[in-house]
N, CA, C and O atoms as CSV, one atom per row, in Angstrom:
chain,resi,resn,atom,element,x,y,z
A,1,UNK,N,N,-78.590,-189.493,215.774
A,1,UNK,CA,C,-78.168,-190.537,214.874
A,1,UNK,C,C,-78.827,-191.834,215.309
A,1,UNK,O,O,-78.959,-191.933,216.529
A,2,UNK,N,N,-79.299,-192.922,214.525
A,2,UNK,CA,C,-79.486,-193.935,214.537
A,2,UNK,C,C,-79.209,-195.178,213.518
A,2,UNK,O,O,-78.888,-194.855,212.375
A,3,UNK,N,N,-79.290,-196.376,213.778
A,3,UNK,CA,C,-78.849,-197.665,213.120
A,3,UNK,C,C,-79.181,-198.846,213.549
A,3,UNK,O,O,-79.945,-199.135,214.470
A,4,UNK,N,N,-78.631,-199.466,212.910
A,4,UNK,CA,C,-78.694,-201.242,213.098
A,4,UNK,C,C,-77.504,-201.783,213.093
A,4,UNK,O,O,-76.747,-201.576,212.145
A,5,UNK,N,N,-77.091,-202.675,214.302
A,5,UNK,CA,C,-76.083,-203.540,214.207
A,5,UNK,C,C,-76.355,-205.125,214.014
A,5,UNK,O,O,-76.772,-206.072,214.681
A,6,UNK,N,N,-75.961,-204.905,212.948
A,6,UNK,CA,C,-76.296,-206.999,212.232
A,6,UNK,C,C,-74.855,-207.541,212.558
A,6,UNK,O,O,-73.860,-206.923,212.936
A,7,UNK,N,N,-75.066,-209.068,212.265
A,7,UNK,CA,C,-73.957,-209.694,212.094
A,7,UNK,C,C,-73.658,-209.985,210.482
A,7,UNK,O,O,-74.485,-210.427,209.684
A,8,UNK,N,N,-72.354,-209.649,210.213
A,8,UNK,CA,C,-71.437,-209.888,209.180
A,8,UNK,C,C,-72.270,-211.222,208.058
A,8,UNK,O,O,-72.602,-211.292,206.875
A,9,UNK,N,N,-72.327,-212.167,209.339
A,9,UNK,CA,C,-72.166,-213.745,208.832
A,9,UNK,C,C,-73.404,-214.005,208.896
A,9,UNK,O,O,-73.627,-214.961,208.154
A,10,UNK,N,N,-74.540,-213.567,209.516
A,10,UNK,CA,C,-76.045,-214.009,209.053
A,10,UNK,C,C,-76.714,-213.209,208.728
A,10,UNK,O,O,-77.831,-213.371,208.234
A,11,UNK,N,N,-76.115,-212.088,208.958
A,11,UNK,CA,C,-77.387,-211.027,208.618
A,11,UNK,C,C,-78.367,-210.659,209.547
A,11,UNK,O,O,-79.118,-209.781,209.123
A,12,UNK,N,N,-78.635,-211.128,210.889
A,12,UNK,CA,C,-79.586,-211.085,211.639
A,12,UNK,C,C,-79.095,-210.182,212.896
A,12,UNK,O,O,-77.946,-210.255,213.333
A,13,UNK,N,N,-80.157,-209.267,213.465
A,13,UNK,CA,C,-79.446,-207.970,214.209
A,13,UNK,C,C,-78.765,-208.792,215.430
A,13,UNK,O,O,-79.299,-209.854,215.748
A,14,UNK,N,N,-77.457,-208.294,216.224
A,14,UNK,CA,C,-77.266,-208.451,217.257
A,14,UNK,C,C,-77.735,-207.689,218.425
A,14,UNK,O,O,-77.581,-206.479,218.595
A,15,UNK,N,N,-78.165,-208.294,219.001
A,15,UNK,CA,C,-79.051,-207.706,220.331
A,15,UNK,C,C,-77.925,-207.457,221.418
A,15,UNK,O,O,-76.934,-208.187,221.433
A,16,UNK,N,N,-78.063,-206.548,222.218
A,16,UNK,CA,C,-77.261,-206.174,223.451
A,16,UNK,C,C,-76.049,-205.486,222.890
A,16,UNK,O,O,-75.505,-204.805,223.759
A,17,UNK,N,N,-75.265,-205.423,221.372
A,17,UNK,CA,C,-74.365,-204.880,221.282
A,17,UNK,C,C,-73.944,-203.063,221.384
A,17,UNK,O,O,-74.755,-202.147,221.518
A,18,UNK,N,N,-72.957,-202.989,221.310
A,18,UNK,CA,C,-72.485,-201.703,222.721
A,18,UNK,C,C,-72.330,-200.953,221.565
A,18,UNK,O,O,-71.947,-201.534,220.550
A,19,UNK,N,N,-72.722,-198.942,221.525
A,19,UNK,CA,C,-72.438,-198.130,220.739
A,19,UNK,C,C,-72.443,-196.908,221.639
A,19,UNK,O,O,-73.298,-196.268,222.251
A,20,UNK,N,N,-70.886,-196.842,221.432
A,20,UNK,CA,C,-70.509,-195.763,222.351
A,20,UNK,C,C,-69.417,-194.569,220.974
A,20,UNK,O,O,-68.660,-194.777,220.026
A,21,UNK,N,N,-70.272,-192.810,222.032
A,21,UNK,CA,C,-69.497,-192.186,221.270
A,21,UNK,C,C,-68.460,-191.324,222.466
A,21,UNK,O,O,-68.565,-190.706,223.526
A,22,UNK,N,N,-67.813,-191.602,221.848
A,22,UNK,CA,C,-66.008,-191.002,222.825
A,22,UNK,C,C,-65.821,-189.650,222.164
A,22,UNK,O,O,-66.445,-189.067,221.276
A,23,UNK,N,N,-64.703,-189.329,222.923
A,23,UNK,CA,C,-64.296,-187.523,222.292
A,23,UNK,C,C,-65.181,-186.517,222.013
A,23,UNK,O,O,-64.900,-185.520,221.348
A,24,UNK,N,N,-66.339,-186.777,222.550
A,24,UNK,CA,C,-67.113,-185.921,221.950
A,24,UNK,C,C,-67.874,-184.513,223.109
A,24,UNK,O,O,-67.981,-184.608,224.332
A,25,UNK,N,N,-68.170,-183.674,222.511
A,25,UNK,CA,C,-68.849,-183.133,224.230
A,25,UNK,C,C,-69.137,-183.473,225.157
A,25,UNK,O,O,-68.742,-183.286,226.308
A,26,UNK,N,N,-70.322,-184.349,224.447
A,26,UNK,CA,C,-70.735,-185.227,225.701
A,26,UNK,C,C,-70.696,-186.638,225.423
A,26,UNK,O,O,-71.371,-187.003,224.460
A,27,UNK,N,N,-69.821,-187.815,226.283
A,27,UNK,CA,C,-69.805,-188.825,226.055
A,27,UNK,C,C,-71.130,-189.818,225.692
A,27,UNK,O,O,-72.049,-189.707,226.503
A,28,UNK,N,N,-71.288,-190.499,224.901
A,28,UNK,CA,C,-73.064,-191.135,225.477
A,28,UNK,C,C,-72.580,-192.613,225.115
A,28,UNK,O,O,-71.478,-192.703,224.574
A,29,UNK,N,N,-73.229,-193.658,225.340
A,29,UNK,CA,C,-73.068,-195.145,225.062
A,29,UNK,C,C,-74.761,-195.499,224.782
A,29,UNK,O,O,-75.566,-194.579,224.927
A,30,UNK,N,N,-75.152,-196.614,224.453
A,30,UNK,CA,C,-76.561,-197.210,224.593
A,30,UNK,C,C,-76.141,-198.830,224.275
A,30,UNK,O,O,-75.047,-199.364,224.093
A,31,UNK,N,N,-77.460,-199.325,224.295
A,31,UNK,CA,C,-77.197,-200.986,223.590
A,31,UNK,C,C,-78.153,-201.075,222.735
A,31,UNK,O,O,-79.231,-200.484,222.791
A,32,UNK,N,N,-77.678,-202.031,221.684
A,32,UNK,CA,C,-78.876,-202.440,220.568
A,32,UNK,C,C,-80.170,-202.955,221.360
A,32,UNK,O,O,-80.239,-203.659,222.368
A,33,UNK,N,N,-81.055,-202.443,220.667
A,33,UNK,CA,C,-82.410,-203.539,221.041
A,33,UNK,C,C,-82.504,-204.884,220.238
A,33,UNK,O,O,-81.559,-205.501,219.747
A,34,UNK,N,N,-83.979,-205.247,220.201
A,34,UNK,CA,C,-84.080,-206.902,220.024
A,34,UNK,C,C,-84.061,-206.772,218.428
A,34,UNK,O,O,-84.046,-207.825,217.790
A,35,UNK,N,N,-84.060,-205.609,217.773
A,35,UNK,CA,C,-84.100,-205.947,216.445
A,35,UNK,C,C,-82.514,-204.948,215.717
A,35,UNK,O,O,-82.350,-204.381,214.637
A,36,UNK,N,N,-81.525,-205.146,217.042
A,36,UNK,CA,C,-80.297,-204.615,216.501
A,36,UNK,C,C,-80.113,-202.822,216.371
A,36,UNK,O,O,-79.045,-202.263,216.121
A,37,UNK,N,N,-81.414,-202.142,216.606
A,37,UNK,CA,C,-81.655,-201.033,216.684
A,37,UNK,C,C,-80.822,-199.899,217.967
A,37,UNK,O,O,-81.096,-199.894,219.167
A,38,UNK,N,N,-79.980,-199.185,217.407
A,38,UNK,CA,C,-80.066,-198.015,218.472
A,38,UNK,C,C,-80.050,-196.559,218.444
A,38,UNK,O,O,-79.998,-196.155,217.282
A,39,UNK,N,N,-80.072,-195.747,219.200
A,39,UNK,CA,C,-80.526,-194.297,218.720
A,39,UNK,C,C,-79.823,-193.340,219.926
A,39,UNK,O,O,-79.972,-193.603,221.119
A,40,UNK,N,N,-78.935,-192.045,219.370
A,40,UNK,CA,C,-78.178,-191.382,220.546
A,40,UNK,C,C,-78.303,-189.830,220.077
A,40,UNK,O,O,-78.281,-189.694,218.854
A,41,UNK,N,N,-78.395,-188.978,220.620
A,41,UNK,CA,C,-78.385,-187.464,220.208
A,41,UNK,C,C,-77.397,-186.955,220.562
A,41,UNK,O,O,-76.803,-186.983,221.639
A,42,UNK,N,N,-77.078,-186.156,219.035
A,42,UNK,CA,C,-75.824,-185.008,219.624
A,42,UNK,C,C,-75.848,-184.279,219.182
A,42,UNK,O,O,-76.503,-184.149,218.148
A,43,UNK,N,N,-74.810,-182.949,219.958
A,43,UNK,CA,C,-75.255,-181.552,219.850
A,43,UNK,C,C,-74.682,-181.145,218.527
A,43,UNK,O,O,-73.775,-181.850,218.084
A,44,UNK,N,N,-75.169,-179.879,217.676
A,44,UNK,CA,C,-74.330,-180.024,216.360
A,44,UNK,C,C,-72.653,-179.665,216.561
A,44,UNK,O,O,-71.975,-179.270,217.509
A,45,UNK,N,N,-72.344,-180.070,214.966
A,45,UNK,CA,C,-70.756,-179.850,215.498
A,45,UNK,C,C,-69.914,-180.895,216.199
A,45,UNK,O,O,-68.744,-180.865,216.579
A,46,UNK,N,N,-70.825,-181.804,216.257
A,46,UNK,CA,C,-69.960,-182.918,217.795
A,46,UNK,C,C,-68.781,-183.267,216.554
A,46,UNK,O,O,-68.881,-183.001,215.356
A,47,UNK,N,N,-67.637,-183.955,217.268
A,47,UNK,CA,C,-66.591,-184.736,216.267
A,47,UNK,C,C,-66.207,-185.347,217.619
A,47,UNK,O,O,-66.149,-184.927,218.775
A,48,UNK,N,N,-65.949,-186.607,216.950
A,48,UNK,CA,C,-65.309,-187.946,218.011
A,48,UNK,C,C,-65.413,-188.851,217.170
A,48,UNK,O,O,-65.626,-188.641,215.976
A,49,UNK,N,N,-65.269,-190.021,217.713
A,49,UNK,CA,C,-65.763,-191.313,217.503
A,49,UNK,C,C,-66.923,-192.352,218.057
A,49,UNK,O,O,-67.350,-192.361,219.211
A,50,UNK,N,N,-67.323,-193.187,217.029
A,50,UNK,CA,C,-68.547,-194.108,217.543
A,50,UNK,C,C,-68.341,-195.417,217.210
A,50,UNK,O,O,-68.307,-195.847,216.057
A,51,UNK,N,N,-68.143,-196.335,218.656
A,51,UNK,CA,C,-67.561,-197.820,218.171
A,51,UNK,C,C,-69.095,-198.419,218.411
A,51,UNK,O,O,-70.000,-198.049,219.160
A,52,UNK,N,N,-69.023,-199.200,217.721
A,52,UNK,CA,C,-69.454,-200.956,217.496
A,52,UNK,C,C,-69.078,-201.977,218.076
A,52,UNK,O,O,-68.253,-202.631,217.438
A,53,UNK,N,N,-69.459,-202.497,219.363
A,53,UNK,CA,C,-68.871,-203.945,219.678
A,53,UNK,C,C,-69.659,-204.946,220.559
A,53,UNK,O,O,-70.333,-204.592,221.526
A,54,UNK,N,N,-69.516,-206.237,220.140
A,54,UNK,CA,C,-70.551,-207.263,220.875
A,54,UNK,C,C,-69.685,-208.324,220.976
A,54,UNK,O,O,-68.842,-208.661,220.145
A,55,UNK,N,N,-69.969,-208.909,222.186
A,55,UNK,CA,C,-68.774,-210.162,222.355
A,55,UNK,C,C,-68.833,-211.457,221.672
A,55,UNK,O,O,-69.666,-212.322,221.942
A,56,UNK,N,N,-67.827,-211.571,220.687
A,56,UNK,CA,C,-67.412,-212.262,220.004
A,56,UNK,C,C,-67.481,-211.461,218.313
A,56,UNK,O,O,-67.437,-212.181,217.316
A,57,UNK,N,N,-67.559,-210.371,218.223
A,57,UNK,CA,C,-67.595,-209.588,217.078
A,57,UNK,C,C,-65.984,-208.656,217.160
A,57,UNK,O,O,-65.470,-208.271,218.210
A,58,UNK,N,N,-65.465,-208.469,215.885
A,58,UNK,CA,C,-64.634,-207.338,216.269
A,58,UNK,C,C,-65.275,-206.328,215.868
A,58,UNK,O,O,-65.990,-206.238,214.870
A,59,UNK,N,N,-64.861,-205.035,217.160
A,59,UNK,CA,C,-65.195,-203.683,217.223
A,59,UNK,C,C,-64.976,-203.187,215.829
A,59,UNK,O,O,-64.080,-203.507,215.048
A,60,UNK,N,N,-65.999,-202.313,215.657
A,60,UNK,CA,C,-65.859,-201.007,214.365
A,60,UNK,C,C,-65.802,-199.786,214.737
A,60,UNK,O,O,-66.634,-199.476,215.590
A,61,UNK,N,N,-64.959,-198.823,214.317
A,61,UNK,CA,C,-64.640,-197.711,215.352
A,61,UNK,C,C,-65.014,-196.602,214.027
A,61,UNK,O,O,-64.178,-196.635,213.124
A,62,UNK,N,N,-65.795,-195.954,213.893
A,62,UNK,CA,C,-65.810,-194.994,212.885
A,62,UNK,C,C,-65.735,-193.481,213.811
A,62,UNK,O,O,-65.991,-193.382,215.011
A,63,UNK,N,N,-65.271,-192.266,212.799
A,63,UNK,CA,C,-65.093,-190.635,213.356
A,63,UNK,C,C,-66.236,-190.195,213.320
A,63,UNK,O,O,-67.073,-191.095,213.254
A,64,UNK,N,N,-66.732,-188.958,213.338
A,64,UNK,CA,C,-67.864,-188.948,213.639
A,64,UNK,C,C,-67.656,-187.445,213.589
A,64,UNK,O,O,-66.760,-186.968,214.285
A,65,UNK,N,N,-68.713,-186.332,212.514
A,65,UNK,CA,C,-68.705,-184.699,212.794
A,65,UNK,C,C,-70.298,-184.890,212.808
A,65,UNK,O,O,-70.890,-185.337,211.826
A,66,UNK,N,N,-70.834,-184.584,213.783
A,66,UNK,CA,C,-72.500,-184.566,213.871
A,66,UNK,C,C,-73.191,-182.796,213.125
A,66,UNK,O,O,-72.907,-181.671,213.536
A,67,UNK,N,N,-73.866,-183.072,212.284
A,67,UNK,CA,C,-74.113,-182.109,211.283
A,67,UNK,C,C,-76.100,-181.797,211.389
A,67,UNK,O,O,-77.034,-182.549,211.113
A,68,UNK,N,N,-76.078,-180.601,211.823
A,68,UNK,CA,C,-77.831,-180.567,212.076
A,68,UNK,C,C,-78.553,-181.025,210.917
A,68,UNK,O,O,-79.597,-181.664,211.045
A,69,UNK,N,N,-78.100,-180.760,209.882
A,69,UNK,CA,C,-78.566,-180.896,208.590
A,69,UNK,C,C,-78.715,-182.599,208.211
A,69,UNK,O,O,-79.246,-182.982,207.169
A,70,UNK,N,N,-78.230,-183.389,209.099
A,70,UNK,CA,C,-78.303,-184.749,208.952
A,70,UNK,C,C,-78.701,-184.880,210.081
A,70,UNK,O,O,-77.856,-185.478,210.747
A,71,UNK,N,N,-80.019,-184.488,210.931
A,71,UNK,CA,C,-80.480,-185.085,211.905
A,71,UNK,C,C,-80.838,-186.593,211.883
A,71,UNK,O,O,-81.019,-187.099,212.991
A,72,UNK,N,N,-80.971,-187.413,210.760
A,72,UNK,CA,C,-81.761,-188.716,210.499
A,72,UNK,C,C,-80.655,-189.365,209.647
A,72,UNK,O,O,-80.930,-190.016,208.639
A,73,UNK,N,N,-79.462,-189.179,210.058
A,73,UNK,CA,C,-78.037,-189.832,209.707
A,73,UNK,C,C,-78.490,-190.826,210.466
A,73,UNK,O,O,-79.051,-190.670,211.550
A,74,UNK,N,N,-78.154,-192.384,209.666
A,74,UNK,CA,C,-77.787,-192.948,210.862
A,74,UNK,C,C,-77.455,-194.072,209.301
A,74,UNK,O,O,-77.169,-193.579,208.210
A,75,UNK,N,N,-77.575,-195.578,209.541
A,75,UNK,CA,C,-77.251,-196.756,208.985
A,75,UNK,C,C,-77.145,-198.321,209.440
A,75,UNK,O,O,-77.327,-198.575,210.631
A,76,UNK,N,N,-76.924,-199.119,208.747
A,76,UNK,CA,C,-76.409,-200.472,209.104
A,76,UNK,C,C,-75.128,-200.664,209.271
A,76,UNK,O,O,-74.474,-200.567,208.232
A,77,UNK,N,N,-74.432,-200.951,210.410
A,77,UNK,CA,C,-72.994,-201.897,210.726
A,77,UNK,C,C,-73.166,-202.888,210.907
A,77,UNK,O,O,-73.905,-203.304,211.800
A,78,UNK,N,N,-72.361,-203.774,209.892
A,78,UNK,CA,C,-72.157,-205.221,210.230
A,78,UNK,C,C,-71.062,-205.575,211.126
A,78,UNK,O,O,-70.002,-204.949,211.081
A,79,UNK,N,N,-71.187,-206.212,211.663
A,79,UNK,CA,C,-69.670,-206.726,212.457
A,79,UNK,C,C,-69.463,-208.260,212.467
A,79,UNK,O,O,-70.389,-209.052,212.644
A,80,UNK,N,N,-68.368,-208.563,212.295
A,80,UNK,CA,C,-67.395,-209.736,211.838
A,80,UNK,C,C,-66.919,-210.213,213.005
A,80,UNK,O,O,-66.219,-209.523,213.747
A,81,UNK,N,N,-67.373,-211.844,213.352
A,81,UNK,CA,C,-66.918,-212.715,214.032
A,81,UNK,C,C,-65.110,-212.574,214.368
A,81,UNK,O,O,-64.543,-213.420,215.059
């Protein structure tokens, strides 16, 4: 899976923000890069959750069933001051 984490209020990626997936086989975390970008692999079948959070943003916590057939799942989260 991969994405972009922007901000809500400008639109412009947040850098360093945290995307971690919990409950899942295997735990993994990463951080955005300089253009809000990040990218994590999982095995098929995974189910958990995958938060969103950068300091001074509130966290976005979405579930998560990782599906082979959507290897190139991924999207934009905004997050809100």
């Amino acid at each position: 899976m991969y994405g972009t984490v922007i901000s809500a209020v400008t639109g412009r990626p947040i850098v360093g923000a945290a995307v971690v997936a919990n409950n899942c086989r295997i735990n993994q975390s990463t951080l955005t890069g300089l253009d809000g970008s990040w990218q994590l692999t999982f095995p098929e079948g995974t189910y958990g959750t995958l938060s969103f959070s950068a300091p001074g943003y509130n966290t976005q916590i979405y579930e998560i069933e990782y599906n082979a057939n959507l290897v190139y799942a991924g999207g934009i989260v905004s997050l809100a001051p």
